[in-house]
TORSEMAR-553437 format. One record per residue (C-alpha): residue number from 0; residue in one letter; x, y, z. Coordinates in nm, 3 decimals. Each point is the difference from the previous one (the first is absolute). Example, Ala and Ser with C-alpha at 12.3 -4.5 7.8 and 13.67 -1.06 7.14 Angstrom:
% TORSEMAR-553437
ATOM,0,a,1.230,-0.450,0.780
ATOM,1,s,0.137,0.344,-0.066
END
This chain:
% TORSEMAR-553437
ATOM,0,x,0.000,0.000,0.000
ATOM,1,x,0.126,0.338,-0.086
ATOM,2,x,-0.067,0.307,0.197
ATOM,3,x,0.079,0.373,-0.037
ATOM,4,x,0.025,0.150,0.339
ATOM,5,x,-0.058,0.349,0.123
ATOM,6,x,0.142,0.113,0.369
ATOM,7,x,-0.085,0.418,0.049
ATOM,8,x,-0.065,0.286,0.203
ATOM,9,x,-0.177,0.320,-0.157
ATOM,10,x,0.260,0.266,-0.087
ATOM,11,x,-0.047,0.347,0.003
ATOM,12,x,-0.229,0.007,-0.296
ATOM,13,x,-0.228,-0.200,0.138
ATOM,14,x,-0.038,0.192,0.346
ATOM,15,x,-0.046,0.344,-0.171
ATOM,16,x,-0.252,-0.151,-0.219
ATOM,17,x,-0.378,0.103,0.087
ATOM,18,x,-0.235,-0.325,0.041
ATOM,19,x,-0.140,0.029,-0.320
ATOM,20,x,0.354,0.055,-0.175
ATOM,21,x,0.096,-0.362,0.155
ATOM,22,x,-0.353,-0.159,-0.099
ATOM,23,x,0.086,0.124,-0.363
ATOM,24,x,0.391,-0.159,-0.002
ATOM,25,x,-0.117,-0.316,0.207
ATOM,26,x,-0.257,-0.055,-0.314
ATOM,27,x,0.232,0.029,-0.227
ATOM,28,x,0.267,-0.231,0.122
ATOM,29,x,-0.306,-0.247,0.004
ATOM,30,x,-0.090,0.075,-0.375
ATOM,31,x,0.359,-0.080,-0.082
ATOM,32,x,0.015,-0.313,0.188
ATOM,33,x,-0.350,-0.141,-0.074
ATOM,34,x,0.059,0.095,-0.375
ATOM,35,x,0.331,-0.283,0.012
ATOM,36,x,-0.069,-0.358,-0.096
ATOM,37,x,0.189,-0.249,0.220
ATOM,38,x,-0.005,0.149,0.284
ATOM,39,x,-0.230,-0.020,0.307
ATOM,40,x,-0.028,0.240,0.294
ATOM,41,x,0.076,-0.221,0.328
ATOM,42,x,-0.117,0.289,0.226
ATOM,43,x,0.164,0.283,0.164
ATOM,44,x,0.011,0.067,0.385
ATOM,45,x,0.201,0.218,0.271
ATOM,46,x,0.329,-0.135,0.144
ATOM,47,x,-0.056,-0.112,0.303
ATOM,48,x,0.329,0.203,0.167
ATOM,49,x,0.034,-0.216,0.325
ATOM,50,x,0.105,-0.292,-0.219
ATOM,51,x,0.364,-0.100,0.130
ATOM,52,x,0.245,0.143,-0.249
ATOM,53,x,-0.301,0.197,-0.173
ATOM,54,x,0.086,0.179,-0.333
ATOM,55,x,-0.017,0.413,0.048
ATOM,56,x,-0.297,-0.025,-0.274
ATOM,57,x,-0.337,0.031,0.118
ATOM,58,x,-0.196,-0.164,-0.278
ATOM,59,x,0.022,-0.306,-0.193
ATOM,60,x,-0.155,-0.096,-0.376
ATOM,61,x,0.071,-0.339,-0.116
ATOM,62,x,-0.111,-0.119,-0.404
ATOM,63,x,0.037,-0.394,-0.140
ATOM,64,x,0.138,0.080,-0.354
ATOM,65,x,-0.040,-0.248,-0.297
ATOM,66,x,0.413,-0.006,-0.012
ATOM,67,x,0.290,0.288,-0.098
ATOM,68,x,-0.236,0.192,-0.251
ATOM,69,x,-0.271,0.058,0.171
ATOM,70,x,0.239,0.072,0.324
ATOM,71,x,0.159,0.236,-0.239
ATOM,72,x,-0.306,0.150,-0.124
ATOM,73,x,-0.162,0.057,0.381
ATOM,74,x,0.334,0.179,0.083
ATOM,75,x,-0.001,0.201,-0.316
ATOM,76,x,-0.389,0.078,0.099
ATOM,77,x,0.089,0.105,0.326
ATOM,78,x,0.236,0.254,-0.123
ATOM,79,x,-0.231,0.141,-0.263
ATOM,80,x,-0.280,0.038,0.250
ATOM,81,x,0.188,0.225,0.250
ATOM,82,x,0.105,-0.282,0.275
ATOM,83,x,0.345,0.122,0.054
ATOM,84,x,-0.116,0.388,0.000
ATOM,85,x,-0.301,-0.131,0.312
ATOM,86,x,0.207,-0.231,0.177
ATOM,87,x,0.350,-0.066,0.109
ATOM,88,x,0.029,-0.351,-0.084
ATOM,89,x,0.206,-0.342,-0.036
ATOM,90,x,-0.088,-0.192,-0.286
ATOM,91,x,0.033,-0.425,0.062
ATOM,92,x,0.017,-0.210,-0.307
ATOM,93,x,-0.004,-0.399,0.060
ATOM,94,x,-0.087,-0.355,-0.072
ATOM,95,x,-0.121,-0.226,0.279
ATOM,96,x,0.188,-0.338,0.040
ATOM,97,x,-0.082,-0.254,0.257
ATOM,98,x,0.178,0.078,0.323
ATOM,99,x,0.225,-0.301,-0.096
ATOM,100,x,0.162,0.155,-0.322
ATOM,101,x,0.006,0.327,0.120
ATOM,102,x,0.200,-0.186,0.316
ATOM,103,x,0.259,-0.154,-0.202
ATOM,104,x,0.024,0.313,-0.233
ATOM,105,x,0.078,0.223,0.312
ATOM,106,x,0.276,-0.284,0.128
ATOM,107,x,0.108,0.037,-0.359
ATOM,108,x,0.181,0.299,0.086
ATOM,109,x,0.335,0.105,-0.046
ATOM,110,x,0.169,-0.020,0.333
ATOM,111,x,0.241,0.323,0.017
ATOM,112,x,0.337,-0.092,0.192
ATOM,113,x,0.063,0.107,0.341
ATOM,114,x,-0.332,0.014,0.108
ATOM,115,x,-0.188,-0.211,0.222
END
């Protein structure tokens, strides 16, 4: 399964927007997202901050994509539609494994010399 990934916190933009300013951007980022085939919205939800080791993002988005393309396409869609202007985010690109591949890929590792 591949998923596109979106960790944020509104930036300045967003904050000095009035309500109806935000409504109009937050519809439009939707537009350009539900316009994409291959990819499905997963849901979106606030960070929740007391998490051990919690990111410094508030909010969360997470899309299954059809592969690369439509990964690529979401991305490019995001961009278009004002995302990075609204929010300060971190964009995650991957492909699920079983916890056993993505074990042995980890352990796969180069080991650096001199450390433990």
């Amino acid at each position: 399964m591949h998923l596109v990934i979106q960790l944020w916190t509104p930036a300045m933009a967003f904050f000095e927007a009035s309500p109806l300013k935000r409504a109009e951007a937050l519809g439009e980022i939707h537009r350009a997202i539900e316009a994409l085939p291959g990819v499905e919205s997963l849901g979106w939800g606030a960070i929740d901050a007391s998490a051990p080791n919690s990111t410094g993002r508030t909010w969360m988005a997470a899309w299954r994509v059809d592969g690369e393309q439509p990964g690529d396409a979401l991305l490019a869609a995001l961009q278009a539609a004002g995302w990075f202007h609204w929010f300060d985010a971190t964009s995650v690109r991957t492909e699920l494994a079983p916890s056993v591949n993505a074990e042995e890929a980890l352990i796969a590792i180069p080991h650096i010399e001199g450390t433990l």
